[in-house]
ZAZATOR-577464 format. One record per residue (C-alpha): residue in three letters; x, y negated, z. Coordinates in steps of 0.05 Angstrom, whole numbers, padded with zeros to 5 digits, always signed. Last residue first. Layout:
alaXYZ;...
***
This chain:
unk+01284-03360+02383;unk+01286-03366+02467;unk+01355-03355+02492;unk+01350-03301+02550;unk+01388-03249+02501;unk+01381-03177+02493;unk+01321-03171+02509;unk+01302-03097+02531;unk+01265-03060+02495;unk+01192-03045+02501;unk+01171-02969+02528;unk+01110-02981+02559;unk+01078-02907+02573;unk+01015-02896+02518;unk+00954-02931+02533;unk+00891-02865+02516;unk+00830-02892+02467;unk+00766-02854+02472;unk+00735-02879+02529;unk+00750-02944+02533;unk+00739-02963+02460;unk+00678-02912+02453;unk+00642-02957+02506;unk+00657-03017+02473;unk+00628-02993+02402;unk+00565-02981+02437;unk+00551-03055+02451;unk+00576-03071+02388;unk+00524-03019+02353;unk+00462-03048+02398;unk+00475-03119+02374;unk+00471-03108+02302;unk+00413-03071+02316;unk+00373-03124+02334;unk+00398-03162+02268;unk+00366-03107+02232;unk+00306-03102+02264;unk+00296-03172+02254;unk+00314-03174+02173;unk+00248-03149+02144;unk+00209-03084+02156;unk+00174-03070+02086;unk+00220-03113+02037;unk+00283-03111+02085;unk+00278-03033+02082;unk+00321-03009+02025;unk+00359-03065+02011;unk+00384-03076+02092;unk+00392-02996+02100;unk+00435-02997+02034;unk+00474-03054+02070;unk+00478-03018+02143;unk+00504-02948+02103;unk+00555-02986+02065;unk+00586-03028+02131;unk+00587-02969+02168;unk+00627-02939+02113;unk+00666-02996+02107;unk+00687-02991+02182;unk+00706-02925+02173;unk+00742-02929+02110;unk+00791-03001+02147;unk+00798-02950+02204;unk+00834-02909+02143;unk+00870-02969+02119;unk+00897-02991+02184;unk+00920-02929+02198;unk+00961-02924+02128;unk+00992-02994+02137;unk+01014-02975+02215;unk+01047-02917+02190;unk+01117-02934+02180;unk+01111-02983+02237;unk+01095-02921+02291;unk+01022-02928+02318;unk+00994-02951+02377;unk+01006-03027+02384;unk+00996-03038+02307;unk+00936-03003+02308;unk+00905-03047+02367;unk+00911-03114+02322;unk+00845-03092+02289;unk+00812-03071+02352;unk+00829-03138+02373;unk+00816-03182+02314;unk+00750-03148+02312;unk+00719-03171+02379;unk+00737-03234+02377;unk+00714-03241+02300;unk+00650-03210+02317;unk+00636-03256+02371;unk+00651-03319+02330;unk+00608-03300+02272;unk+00546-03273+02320;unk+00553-03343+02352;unk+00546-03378+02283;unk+00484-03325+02270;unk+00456-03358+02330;unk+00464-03434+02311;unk+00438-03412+02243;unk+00379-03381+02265;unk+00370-03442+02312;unk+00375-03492+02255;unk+00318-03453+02215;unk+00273-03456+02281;unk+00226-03413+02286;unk+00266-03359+02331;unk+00248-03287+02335;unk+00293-03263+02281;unk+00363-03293+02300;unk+00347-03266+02365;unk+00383-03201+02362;unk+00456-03244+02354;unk+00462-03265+02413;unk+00482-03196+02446;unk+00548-03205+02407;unk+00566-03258+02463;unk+00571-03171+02498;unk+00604-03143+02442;unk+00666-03201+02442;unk+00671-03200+02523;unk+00678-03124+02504;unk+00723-03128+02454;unk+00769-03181+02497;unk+00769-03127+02547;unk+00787-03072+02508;unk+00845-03118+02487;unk+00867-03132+02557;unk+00866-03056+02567;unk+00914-03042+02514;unk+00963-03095+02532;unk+00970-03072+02612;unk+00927-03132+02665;unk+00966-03167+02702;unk+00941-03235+02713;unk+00972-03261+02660;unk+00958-03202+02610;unk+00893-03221+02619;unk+00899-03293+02597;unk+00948-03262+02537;unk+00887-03212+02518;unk+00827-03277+02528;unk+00877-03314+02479;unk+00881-03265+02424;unk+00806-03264+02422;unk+00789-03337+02421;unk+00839-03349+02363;unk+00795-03298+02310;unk+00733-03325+02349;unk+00754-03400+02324;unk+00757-03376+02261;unk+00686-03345+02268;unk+00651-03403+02289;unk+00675-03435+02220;unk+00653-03369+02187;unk+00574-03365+02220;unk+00579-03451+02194;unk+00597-03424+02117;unk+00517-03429+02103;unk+00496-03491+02127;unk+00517-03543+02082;unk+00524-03505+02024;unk+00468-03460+02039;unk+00419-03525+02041;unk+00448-03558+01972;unk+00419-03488+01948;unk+00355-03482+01967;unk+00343-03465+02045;unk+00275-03420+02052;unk+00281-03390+02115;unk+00262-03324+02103;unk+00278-03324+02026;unk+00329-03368+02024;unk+00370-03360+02082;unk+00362-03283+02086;unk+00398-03285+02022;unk+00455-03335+02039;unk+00461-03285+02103;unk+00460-03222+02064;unk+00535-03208+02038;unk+00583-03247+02085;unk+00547-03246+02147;unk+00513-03183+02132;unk+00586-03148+02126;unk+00613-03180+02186;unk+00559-03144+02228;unk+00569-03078+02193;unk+00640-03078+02217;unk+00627-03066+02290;unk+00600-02994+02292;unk+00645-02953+02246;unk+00694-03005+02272;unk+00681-02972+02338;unk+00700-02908+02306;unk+00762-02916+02277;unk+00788-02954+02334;unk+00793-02891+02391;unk+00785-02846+02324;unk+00859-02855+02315;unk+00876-02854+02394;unk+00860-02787+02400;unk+00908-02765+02339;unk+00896-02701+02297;unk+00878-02752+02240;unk+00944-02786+02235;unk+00972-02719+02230;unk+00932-02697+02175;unk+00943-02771+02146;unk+01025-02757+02150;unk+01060-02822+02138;unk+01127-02824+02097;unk+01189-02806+02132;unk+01234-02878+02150;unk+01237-02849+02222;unk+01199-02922+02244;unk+01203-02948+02311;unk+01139-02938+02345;unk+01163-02903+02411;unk+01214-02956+02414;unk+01176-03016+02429;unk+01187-03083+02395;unk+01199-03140+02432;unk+01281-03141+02422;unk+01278-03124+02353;unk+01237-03197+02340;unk+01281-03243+02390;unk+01344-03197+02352;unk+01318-03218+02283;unk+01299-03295+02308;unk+01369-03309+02337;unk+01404-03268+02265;unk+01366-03324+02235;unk+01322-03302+02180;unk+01318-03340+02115;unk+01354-03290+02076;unk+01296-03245+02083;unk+01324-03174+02075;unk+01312-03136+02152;unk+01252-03180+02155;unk+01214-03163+02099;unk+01206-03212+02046;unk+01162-03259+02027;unk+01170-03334+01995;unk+01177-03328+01915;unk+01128-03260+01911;unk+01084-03285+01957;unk+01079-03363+01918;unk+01070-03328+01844;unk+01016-03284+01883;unk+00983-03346+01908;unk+00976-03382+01842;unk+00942-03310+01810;unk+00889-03311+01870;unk+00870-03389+01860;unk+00852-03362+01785;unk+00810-03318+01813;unk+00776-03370+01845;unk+00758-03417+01798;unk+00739-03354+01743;unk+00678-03329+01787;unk+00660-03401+01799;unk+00656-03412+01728;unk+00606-03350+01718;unk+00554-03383+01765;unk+00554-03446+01719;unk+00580-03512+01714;unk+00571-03575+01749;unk+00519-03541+01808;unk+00545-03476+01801;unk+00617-03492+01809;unk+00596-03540+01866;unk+00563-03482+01899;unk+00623-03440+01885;unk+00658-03484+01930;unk+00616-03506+01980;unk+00594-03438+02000;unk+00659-03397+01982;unk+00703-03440+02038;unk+00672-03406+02101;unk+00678-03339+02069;unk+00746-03345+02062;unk+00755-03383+02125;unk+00732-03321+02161;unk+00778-03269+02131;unk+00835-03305+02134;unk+00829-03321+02205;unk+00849-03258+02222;unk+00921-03272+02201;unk+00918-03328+02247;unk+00890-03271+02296;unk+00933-03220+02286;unk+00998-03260+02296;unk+00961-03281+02369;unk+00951-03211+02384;unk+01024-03192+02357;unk+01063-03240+02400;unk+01073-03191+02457;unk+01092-03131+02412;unk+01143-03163+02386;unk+01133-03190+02310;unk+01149-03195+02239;unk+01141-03116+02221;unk+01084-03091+02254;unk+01048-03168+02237;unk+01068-03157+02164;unk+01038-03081+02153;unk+00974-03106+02203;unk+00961-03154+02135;unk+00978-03104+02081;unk+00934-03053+02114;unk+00873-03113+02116;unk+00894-03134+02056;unk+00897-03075+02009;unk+00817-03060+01999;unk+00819-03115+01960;unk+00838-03068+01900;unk+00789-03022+01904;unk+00735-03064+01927;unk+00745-03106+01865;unk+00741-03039+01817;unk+00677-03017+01845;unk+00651-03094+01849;unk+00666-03092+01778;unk+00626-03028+01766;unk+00571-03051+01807;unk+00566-03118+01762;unk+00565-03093+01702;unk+00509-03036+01718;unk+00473-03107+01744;unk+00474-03129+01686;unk+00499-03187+01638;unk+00576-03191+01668;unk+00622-03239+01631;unk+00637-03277+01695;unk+00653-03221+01737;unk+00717-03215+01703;unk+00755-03270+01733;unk+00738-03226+01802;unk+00777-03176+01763;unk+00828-03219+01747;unk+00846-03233+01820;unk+00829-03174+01845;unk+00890-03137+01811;unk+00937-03195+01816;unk+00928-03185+01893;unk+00929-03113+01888;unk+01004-03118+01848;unk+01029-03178+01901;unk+01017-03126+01959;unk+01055-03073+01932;unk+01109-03114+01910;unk+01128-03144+01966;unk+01092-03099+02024;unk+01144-03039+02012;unk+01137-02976+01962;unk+01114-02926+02003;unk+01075-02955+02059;unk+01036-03001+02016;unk+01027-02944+01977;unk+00997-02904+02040;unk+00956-02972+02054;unk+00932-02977+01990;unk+00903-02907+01987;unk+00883-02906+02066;unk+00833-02967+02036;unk+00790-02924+01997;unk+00734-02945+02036;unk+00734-03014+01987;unk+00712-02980+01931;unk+00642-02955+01969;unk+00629-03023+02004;unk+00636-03054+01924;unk+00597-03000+01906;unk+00550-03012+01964;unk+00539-03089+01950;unk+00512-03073+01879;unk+00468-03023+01899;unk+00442-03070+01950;unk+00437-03115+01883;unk+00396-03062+01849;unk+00341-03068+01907;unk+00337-03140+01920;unk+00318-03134+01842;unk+00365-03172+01784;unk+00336-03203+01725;unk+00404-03239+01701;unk+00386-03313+01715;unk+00348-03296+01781;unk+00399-03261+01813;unk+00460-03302+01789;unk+00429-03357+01810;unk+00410-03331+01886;unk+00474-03282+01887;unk+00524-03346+01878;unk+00539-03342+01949;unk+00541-03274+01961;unk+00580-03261+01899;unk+00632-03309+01911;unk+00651-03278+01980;unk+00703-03213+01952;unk+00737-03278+01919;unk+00733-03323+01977;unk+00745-03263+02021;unk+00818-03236+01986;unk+00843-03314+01977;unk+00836-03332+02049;unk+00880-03255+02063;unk+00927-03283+02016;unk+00926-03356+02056;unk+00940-03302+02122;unk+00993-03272+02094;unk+01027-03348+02083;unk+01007-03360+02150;unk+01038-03299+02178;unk+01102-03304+02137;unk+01114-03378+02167;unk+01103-03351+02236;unk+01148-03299+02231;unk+01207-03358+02205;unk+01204-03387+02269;unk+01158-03434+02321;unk+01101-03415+02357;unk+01124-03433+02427;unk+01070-03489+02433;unk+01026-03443+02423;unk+01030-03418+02494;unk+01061-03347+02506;
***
Protein backbone atom coordinates (compact mmCIF):
# COMPACT_ATOMS: atom_id res chain seq x y z
CA UNK A 1 0.00 0.00 0.00
CA UNK A 2 1.60 3.43 -0.91
CA UNK A 3 0.47 6.46 1.01
CA UNK A 4 -0.98 7.76 -1.57
CA UNK A 5 -3.88 5.26 -0.97
CA UNK A 6 -4.50 6.67 2.54
CA UNK A 7 -7.68 8.06 2.00
CA UNK A 8 -11.20 7.28 4.20
CA UNK A 9 -12.90 7.87 7.20
CA UNK A 10 -10.15 5.13 9.22
CA UNK A 11 -7.65 7.43 8.55
CA UNK A 12 -9.43 10.37 9.98
CA UNK A 13 -10.05 8.26 13.38
CA UNK A 14 -6.41 7.35 13.46
CA UNK A 15 -5.16 10.86 13.43
CA UNK A 16 -7.60 12.09 15.68
CA UNK A 17 -6.40 8.94 18.15
CA UNK A 18 -3.20 9.72 17.49
CA UNK A 19 -3.61 13.90 18.62
CA UNK A 20 -5.02 12.00 22.03
CA UNK A 21 -2.14 9.88 22.15
CA UNK A 22 0.10 13.72 21.45
CA UNK A 23 -1.89 14.94 24.35
CA UNK A 24 -1.16 11.68 26.77
CA UNK A 25 3.06 12.33 26.34
CA UNK A 26 3.07 16.08 26.47
CA UNK A 27 1.30 15.83 29.69
CA UNK A 28 3.09 12.51 31.08
CA UNK A 29 6.43 14.73 29.40
CA UNK A 30 6.05 18.05 31.38
CA UNK A 31 7.78 16.80 34.28
CA UNK A 32 10.93 15.85 32.59
CA UNK A 33 11.21 18.96 31.14
CA UNK A 34 10.43 21.24 33.88
CA UNK A 35 12.39 18.74 36.40
CA UNK A 36 15.55 21.18 36.45
CA UNK A 37 13.29 24.22 38.01
CA UNK A 38 11.02 22.35 39.61
CA UNK A 39 13.95 20.43 41.26
CA UNK A 40 15.81 23.13 42.46
CA UNK A 41 12.81 25.42 43.54
CA UNK A 42 11.18 22.65 45.72
CA UNK A 43 14.45 20.97 47.33
CA UNK A 44 14.24 17.86 45.48
CA UNK A 45 17.29 15.01 45.47
CA UNK A 46 18.19 12.94 42.14
CA UNK A 47 17.20 10.33 44.55
CA UNK A 48 13.43 11.31 45.59
CA UNK A 49 12.74 12.24 42.00
CA UNK A 50 13.64 8.52 40.76
CA UNK A 51 11.02 7.83 43.34
CA UNK A 52 9.02 10.15 41.72
CA UNK A 53 9.44 8.62 38.16
CA UNK A 54 8.72 4.99 39.58
CA UNK A 55 5.25 5.80 40.96
CA UNK A 56 4.30 7.24 37.99
CA UNK A 57 6.11 3.79 36.12
CA UNK A 58 4.27 1.89 39.02
CA UNK A 59 0.54 3.50 38.15
CA UNK A 60 1.01 3.14 34.74
CA UNK A 61 1.59 -1.02 34.94
CA UNK A 62 -1.92 -1.19 35.70
CA UNK A 63 -2.66 -0.82 32.19
CA UNK A 64 -4.68 -4.48 31.74
CA UNK A 65 -7.29 -2.37 34.04
CA UNK A 66 -8.01 0.19 31.40
CA UNK A 67 -7.72 -1.96 28.73
CA UNK A 68 -10.34 -4.61 30.26
CA UNK A 69 -12.75 -1.42 30.74
CA UNK A 70 -11.92 -0.26 27.53
CA UNK A 71 -13.03 -3.62 26.47
CA UNK A 72 -16.19 -3.50 28.40
CA UNK A 73 -17.76 -0.49 27.97
CA UNK A 74 -16.53 0.67 24.33
CA UNK A 75 -13.53 3.12 23.31
CA UNK A 76 -16.08 6.32 23.35
CA UNK A 77 -16.66 6.82 26.58
CA UNK A 78 -14.06 4.90 28.13
CA UNK A 79 -11.40 6.57 26.52
CA UNK A 80 -12.78 10.21 26.85
CA UNK A 81 -13.28 9.44 30.93
CA UNK A 82 -9.11 8.62 31.26
CA UNK A 83 -8.44 11.45 29.11
CA UNK A 84 -10.41 13.93 31.34
CA UNK A 85 -8.83 12.03 34.19
CA UNK A 86 -5.14 13.01 33.26
CA UNK A 87 -6.00 15.99 32.14
CA UNK A 88 -6.86 17.60 35.47
CA UNK A 89 -4.58 15.74 37.23
CA UNK A 90 -1.63 16.96 35.28
CA UNK A 91 -3.56 20.61 36.14
CA UNK A 92 -2.89 19.44 39.58
CA UNK A 93 0.73 19.19 39.55
CA UNK A 94 0.94 22.76 39.85
CA UNK A 95 -0.04 23.09 43.46
CA UNK A 96 2.46 20.39 44.49
CA UNK A 97 5.22 21.64 47.33
CA UNK A 98 6.96 18.08 47.78
CA UNK A 99 8.07 15.59 46.39
CA UNK A 100 5.43 13.14 48.52
CA UNK A 101 3.00 15.54 46.28
CA UNK A 102 4.42 14.88 43.43
CA UNK A 103 4.67 10.86 43.59
CA UNK A 104 1.19 10.68 44.50
CA UNK A 105 0.11 12.68 41.44
CA UNK A 106 2.32 10.85 39.18
CA UNK A 107 0.51 7.68 40.91
CA UNK A 108 -2.79 8.87 39.91
CA UNK A 109 -1.46 10.27 36.24
CA UNK A 110 0.04 6.86 35.45
CA UNK A 111 -3.16 5.42 36.27
CA UNK A 112 -5.09 7.12 34.08
CA UNK A 113 -2.62 7.48 31.03
CA UNK A 114 -2.08 4.14 31.23
CA UNK A 115 -5.34 3.91 28.75
CA UNK A 116 -3.77 5.05 25.50
CA UNK A 117 -1.69 2.64 24.39
CA UNK A 118 -4.90 -0.18 24.83
CA UNK A 119 -7.18 2.56 23.65
CA UNK A 120 -4.92 3.16 20.69
CA UNK A 121 -4.40 -0.78 19.35
CA UNK A 122 -8.51 -0.86 20.42
CA UNK A 123 -9.06 1.77 17.26
CA UNK A 124 -6.48 0.27 14.80
CA UNK A 125 -8.30 -3.56 15.58
CA UNK A 126 -11.38 -2.02 14.82
CA UNK A 127 -10.76 0.63 11.80
CA UNK A 128 -8.57 -1.44 9.79
CA UNK A 129 -7.58 -4.71 7.62
CA UNK A 130 -4.98 -6.43 8.66
CA UNK A 131 -2.75 -5.09 5.84
CA UNK A 132 -3.16 -1.41 6.68
CA UNK A 133 -2.68 -1.93 10.41
CA UNK A 134 1.27 -1.39 10.48
CA UNK A 135 1.04 1.83 8.86
CA UNK A 136 -2.35 2.73 11.21
CA UNK A 137 0.07 1.85 14.09
CA UNK A 138 2.54 3.93 13.24
CA UNK A 139 0.65 7.43 12.79
CA UNK A 140 -0.87 6.43 15.95
CA UNK A 141 2.66 5.75 17.12
CA UNK A 142 3.68 8.98 16.42
CA UNK A 143 1.75 10.27 19.23
CA UNK A 144 3.96 9.27 21.57
CA UNK A 145 7.04 10.85 20.03
CA UNK A 146 5.68 14.21 19.09
CA UNK A 147 4.46 14.50 22.57
CA UNK A 148 7.63 14.56 23.96
CA UNK A 149 9.05 16.44 21.12
CA UNK A 150 6.57 19.35 21.71
CA UNK A 151 6.99 19.47 25.81
CA UNK A 152 10.58 21.10 25.48
CA UNK A 153 9.66 24.27 23.80
CA UNK A 154 6.55 24.47 25.29
CA UNK A 155 6.80 24.19 28.85
CA UNK A 156 10.11 25.93 28.47
CA UNK A 157 8.36 28.98 27.32
CA UNK A 158 5.84 28.48 30.22
CA UNK A 159 8.77 28.55 32.53
CA UNK A 160 10.52 31.21 30.99
CA UNK A 161 7.16 33.87 31.03
CA UNK A 162 5.59 32.23 33.83
CA UNK A 163 6.38 29.57 36.06
CA UNK A 164 6.92 25.72 36.20
CA UNK A 165 3.36 25.32 37.64
CA UNK A 166 1.77 27.20 34.46
CA UNK A 167 3.06 24.75 32.21
CA UNK A 168 1.44 22.02 34.26
CA UNK A 169 -2.03 23.85 33.76
CA UNK A 170 -1.25 24.75 29.68
CA UNK A 171 -1.34 21.41 28.92
CA UNK A 172 -3.91 19.93 30.78
CA UNK A 173 -6.09 22.25 29.64
CA UNK A 174 -5.10 21.12 25.84
CA UNK A 175 -6.26 17.51 27.25
CA UNK A 176 -9.95 18.77 28.27
CA UNK A 177 -10.24 20.57 24.37
CA UNK A 178 -9.38 17.23 22.89
CA UNK A 179 -11.87 15.15 24.81
CA UNK A 180 -14.80 17.69 23.78
CA UNK A 181 -13.37 16.99 19.99
CA UNK A 182 -13.30 12.65 20.69
CA UNK A 183 -16.45 12.61 22.08
CA UNK A 184 -18.02 14.98 18.97
CA UNK A 185 -15.94 12.98 16.11
CA UNK A 186 -15.43 9.11 17.25
CA UNK A 187 -17.33 6.35 16.90
CA UNK A 188 -16.91 2.80 16.24
CA UNK A 189 -17.27 1.67 12.99
CA UNK A 190 -20.34 -0.47 13.00
CA UNK A 191 -22.25 3.15 14.41
CA UNK A 192 -20.34 6.05 12.75
CA UNK A 193 -22.75 7.67 10.49
CA UNK A 194 -19.95 8.86 8.50
CA UNK A 195 -19.00 5.47 7.19
CA UNK A 196 -19.59 4.50 3.67
CA UNK A 197 -21.05 1.13 3.32
CA UNK A 198 -17.63 1.02 0.41
CA UNK A 199 -15.26 1.76 3.35
CA UNK A 200 -17.17 -0.81 5.96
CA UNK A 201 -17.03 -3.78 3.50
CA UNK A 202 -13.04 -2.56 2.27
CA UNK A 203 -12.51 -2.72 6.24
CA UNK A 204 -14.57 -6.34 6.99
CA UNK A 205 -13.12 -7.58 3.98
CA UNK A 206 -9.24 -7.38 5.42
CA UNK A 207 -9.92 -8.56 8.58
CA UNK A 208 -9.18 -12.19 9.47
CA UNK A 209 -11.59 -14.48 10.86
CA UNK A 210 -9.81 -16.19 13.57
CA UNK A 211 -9.88 -12.73 15.43
CA UNK A 212 -13.41 -11.85 14.95
CA UNK A 213 -14.83 -11.01 18.17
CA UNK A 214 -17.53 -13.65 20.15
CA UNK A 215 -18.72 -10.40 21.96
CA UNK A 216 -17.66 -12.52 25.59
CA UNK A 217 -15.49 -10.37 27.68
CA UNK A 218 -11.66 -11.17 27.69
CA UNK A 219 -10.29 -13.91 29.85
CA UNK A 220 -6.61 -12.64 31.38
CA UNK A 221 -6.05 -16.40 32.64
CA UNK A 222 -6.47 -17.35 29.24
CA UNK A 223 -4.67 -14.52 27.79
CA UNK A 224 -1.83 -15.63 29.99
CA UNK A 225 -1.79 -19.40 28.98
CA UNK A 226 -0.95 -18.07 25.45
CA UNK A 227 2.64 -18.52 23.74
CA UNK A 228 2.31 -15.76 21.73
CA UNK A 229 1.36 -13.38 24.84
CA UNK A 230 4.80 -13.48 26.37
CA UNK A 231 6.21 -13.58 22.58
CA UNK A 232 5.65 -9.34 22.97
CA UNK A 233 5.32 -9.16 26.58
CA UNK A 234 8.63 -9.83 27.12
CA UNK A 235 10.60 -8.01 24.61
CA UNK A 236 8.86 -4.89 25.74
CA UNK A 237 10.09 -5.93 29.17
CA UNK A 238 13.40 -5.27 27.38
CA UNK A 239 12.65 -2.42 24.85
CA UNK A 240 10.63 -0.01 26.83
CA UNK A 241 13.28 1.16 29.21
CA UNK A 242 14.94 2.97 26.37
CA UNK A 243 11.86 5.24 25.67
CA UNK A 244 11.56 5.79 29.28
CA UNK A 245 15.17 7.52 29.64
CA UNK A 246 14.44 9.45 26.61
CA UNK A 247 11.51 11.00 28.03
CA UNK A 248 12.35 11.06 31.80
CA UNK A 249 16.35 11.44 32.11
CA UNK A 250 17.59 12.87 28.97
CA UNK A 251 16.88 16.75 29.94
CA UNK A 252 18.69 15.58 33.20
CA UNK A 253 21.67 13.96 31.74
CA UNK A 254 21.78 17.19 29.58
CA UNK A 255 22.41 19.37 32.28
CA UNK A 256 24.41 17.90 34.56
CA UNK A 257 26.75 15.86 32.14
CA UNK A 258 26.67 18.09 29.49
CA UNK A 259 25.80 21.11 30.98
CA UNK A 260 22.93 22.67 28.51
CA UNK A 261 20.84 25.48 30.58
CA UNK A 262 17.61 25.83 29.69
CA UNK A 263 17.35 27.77 26.26
CA UNK A 264 19.88 24.73 25.35
CA UNK A 265 17.19 21.75 26.18
CA UNK A 266 14.68 23.64 24.25
CA UNK A 267 16.52 23.64 21.29
CA UNK A 268 18.05 20.39 21.58
CA UNK A 269 16.16 18.39 23.72
CA UNK A 270 12.87 17.20 21.64
CA UNK A 271 15.51 16.29 18.57
CA UNK A 272 15.66 12.07 20.13
CA UNK A 273 11.46 12.64 19.51
CA UNK A 274 11.68 14.23 16.00
CA UNK A 275 14.00 11.19 14.99
CA UNK A 276 11.56 9.18 16.57
CA UNK A 277 8.47 10.12 14.41
CA UNK A 278 10.13 9.37 11.59
CA UNK A 279 11.10 5.73 13.25
CA UNK A 280 7.26 5.30 14.05
CA UNK A 281 6.81 5.61 9.80
CA UNK A 282 10.18 3.85 9.16
CA UNK A 283 8.97 0.71 10.78
CA UNK A 284 5.67 0.18 9.08
CA UNK A 285 7.38 0.67 5.84
CA UNK A 286 10.38 -1.88 6.20
CA UNK A 287 7.04 -4.66 7.09
CA UNK A 288 5.07 -3.56 3.70
CA UNK A 289 8.75 -3.63 1.76
CA UNK A 290 9.00 -7.13 3.14
CA UNK A 291 5.79 -8.11 2.59
CA UNK A 292 6.64 -7.21 -1.12
CA UNK A 293 8.99 -9.54 -1.63
CA UNK A 294 7.14 -12.21 0.14
CA UNK A 295 7.85 -12.31 3.26
CA UNK A 296 4.36 -13.58 5.90
CA UNK A 297 3.08 -10.38 8.22
CA UNK A 298 4.50 -11.68 11.39
CA UNK A 299 7.91 -12.22 10.18
CA UNK A 300 8.21 -8.90 8.38
CA UNK A 301 7.55 -7.35 11.69
CA UNK A 302 10.27 -9.41 13.54
CA UNK A 303 12.30 -8.12 10.98
CA UNK A 304 11.60 -4.51 11.25
CA UNK A 305 12.35 -5.17 15.27
CA UNK A 306 15.44 -6.44 14.56
CA UNK A 307 16.65 -3.77 11.91
CA UNK A 308 15.16 -1.42 14.86
CA UNK A 309 17.53 -3.40 17.83
CA UNK A 310 20.41 -3.58 15.76
CA UNK A 311 20.48 0.97 14.69
CA UNK A 312 19.70 0.53 18.55
CA UNK A 313 23.43 -0.51 18.82
CA UNK A 314 24.13 3.40 18.49
CA UNK A 315 22.93 4.21 21.32
CA UNK A 316 26.08 2.73 23.80
CA UNK A 317 28.17 5.56 22.65
CA UNK A 318 26.30 8.35 23.86
CA UNK A 319 28.75 8.16 26.90
CA UNK A 320 32.12 7.95 25.27
CA UNK A 321 31.76 10.86 23.02
CA UNK A 322 32.96 14.62 23.95
CA UNK A 323 31.06 16.19 21.92
CA UNK A 324 27.58 17.62 23.38
CA UNK A 325 26.21 17.69 19.65
CA UNK A 326 27.30 14.09 19.16
CA UNK A 327 25.44 12.86 22.32
CA UNK A 328 22.55 14.33 20.93
CA UNK A 329 23.04 13.14 17.39
CA UNK A 330 23.26 9.53 18.98
CA UNK A 331 20.48 9.67 21.45
CA UNK A 332 18.36 11.03 18.14
CA UNK A 333 19.30 7.66 16.51
CA UNK A 334 18.38 5.73 19.77
CA UNK A 335 14.82 7.77 19.36
CA UNK A 336 14.30 6.60 15.85
CA UNK A 337 15.38 3.01 16.52
CA UNK A 338 13.27 2.53 19.40
CA UNK A 339 10.26 3.81 17.73
CA UNK A 340 10.85 1.23 14.73
CA UNK A 341 11.22 -1.28 16.77
CA UNK A 342 8.23 -0.54 19.14
CA UNK A 343 5.61 0.31 16.69
CA UNK A 344 5.97 -3.23 15.55
CA UNK A 345 5.81 -5.25 18.52
CA UNK A 346 3.11 -2.86 19.48
CA UNK A 347 1.03 -3.35 16.24
CA UNK A 348 1.82 -7.28 16.67
CA UNK A 349 -1.15 -7.68 19.32
CA UNK A 350 -3.60 -6.65 17.07
CA UNK A 351 -2.49 -9.31 14.43
CA UNK A 352 -2.63 -12.13 17.07
CA UNK A 353 -5.34 -11.62 19.18
CA UNK A 354 -9.21 -11.65 18.76
CA UNK A 355 -10.61 -7.71 18.60
CA UNK A 356 -12.51 -8.16 21.88
CA UNK A 357 -9.27 -8.66 23.51
CA UNK A 358 -6.86 -6.75 21.72
CA UNK A 359 -7.42 -3.64 24.44
CA UNK A 360 -6.72 -6.01 27.34
CA UNK A 361 -3.36 -7.49 25.60
CA UNK A 362 -2.19 -4.42 24.90
CA UNK A 363 -2.51 -3.32 28.40
CA UNK A 364 -0.86 -6.20 29.97
CA UNK A 365 2.36 -5.94 27.44
CA UNK A 366 1.81 -2.24 28.17
CA UNK A 367 2.70 -3.80 32.62
CA UNK A 368 5.61 -5.48 31.26
CA UNK A 369 7.15 -2.92 29.47
CA UNK A 370 6.52 -0.46 32.44
CA UNK A 371 7.95 -2.70 34.67
CA UNK A 372 11.13 -2.72 32.73
CA UNK A 373 10.80 0.72 32.42
CA UNK A 374 10.47 1.07 36.60
CA UNK A 375 13.30 -1.19 37.44
CA UNK A 376 15.79 0.74 34.62
CA UNK A 377 14.67 4.27 36.25
CA UNK A 378 15.22 3.23 40.01
CA UNK A 379 18.57 1.61 38.62
CA UNK A 380 19.32 5.20 36.81
CA UNK A 381 18.62 7.16 40.55
CA UNK A 382 20.22 4.76 42.47
CA UNK A 383 23.51 4.46 40.68
CA UNK A 384 23.92 7.51 38.33
CA UNK A 385 25.68 9.36 41.31
CA UNK A 386 28.51 6.58 41.75
CA UNK A 387 28.54 4.93 38.14
CA UNK A 388 27.01 7.66 35.87
CA UNK A 389 24.86 7.40 32.73
CA UNK A 390 27.41 5.19 30.33
CA UNK A 391 26.68 2.00 31.71
CA UNK A 392 23.35 2.64 31.40
CA UNK A 393 23.12 3.70 27.89
CA UNK A 394 25.36 0.44 27.17
CA UNK A 395 22.79 -1.49 28.40
CA UNK A 396 20.16 0.00 26.64
CA UNK A 397 21.63 -1.58 23.69
CA UNK A 398 22.21 -5.06 25.09
CA UNK A 399 18.27 -5.42 26.15
CA UNK A 400 17.08 -4.62 22.34
CA UNK A 401 19.43 -6.89 21.10
CA UNK A 402 17.99 -9.60 23.37
CA UNK A 403 14.53 -8.58 22.90
CA UNK A 404 14.94 -9.76 19.09
CA UNK A 405 15.85 -13.04 19.91
CA UNK A 406 12.79 -13.65 22.26
CA UNK A 407 10.60 -12.18 19.31
CA UNK A 408 11.55 -15.08 16.98
CA UNK A 409 11.66 -17.53 19.29
CA UNK A 410 8.87 -17.13 21.34
CA UNK A 411 6.16 -15.92 19.07
CA UNK A 412 4.31 -18.82 16.78
CA UNK A 413 2.35 -17.04 12.96
CA UNK A 414 -0.94 -18.47 13.14
CA UNK A 415 -2.51 -19.96 9.55
CA UNK A 416 -3.68 -16.79 7.26
CA UNK A 417 -7.15 -16.81 7.42
CA UNK A 418 -8.15 -13.13 5.79
CA UNK A 419 -11.42 -12.86 4.00
CA UNK A 420 -12.03 -12.60 0.88
CA UNK A 421 -12.82 -9.08 -0.82
CA UNK A 422 -15.75 -8.81 -1.71
CA UNK A 423 -15.42 -6.13 -4.13
CA UNK A 424 -12.29 -5.12 -6.50
CA UNK A 425 -13.35 -1.31 -6.10
CA UNK A 426 -10.77 0.30 -4.00
CA UNK A 427 -12.50 2.40 -0.82
Amino acid sequence: MSLSKIKGLRWWMISLIMLGAVINYLTRSTLAVAAPTLLTELGITTKEYSYITAAFQGAIMLQPVCGYILDVIGLKYGFAMFAAAWSVICMMHGMATNWQTLAALRALLGLAEGSANPAGMKAVSEWFPAKERGLAGGIFNIGASFGSMLAPPLVVWAILYYNWQSAFVITGALGLVWVAAWLLLYDAPARHRRLSAAEKEHIAAGQEKHLEGDGKRPSIVSILKMRNFWGIALPRFLADPAWGTLSFWVPLYLTTVRHFDLAQIAMFAWLPFLAADLGCMFGPLVVLALQKRGVRLINARRGAFTLGACMMMGVAFVGFVDSPYAAIALLSLAGFAHQTLSVTVITMSSDLFKRNEVATVAGMCGTFGNLGLLIFSLLIGGLMASVGYTPFFVTLAVLDLVAAVLLWTLVREPAPTIQQPLTTQPA
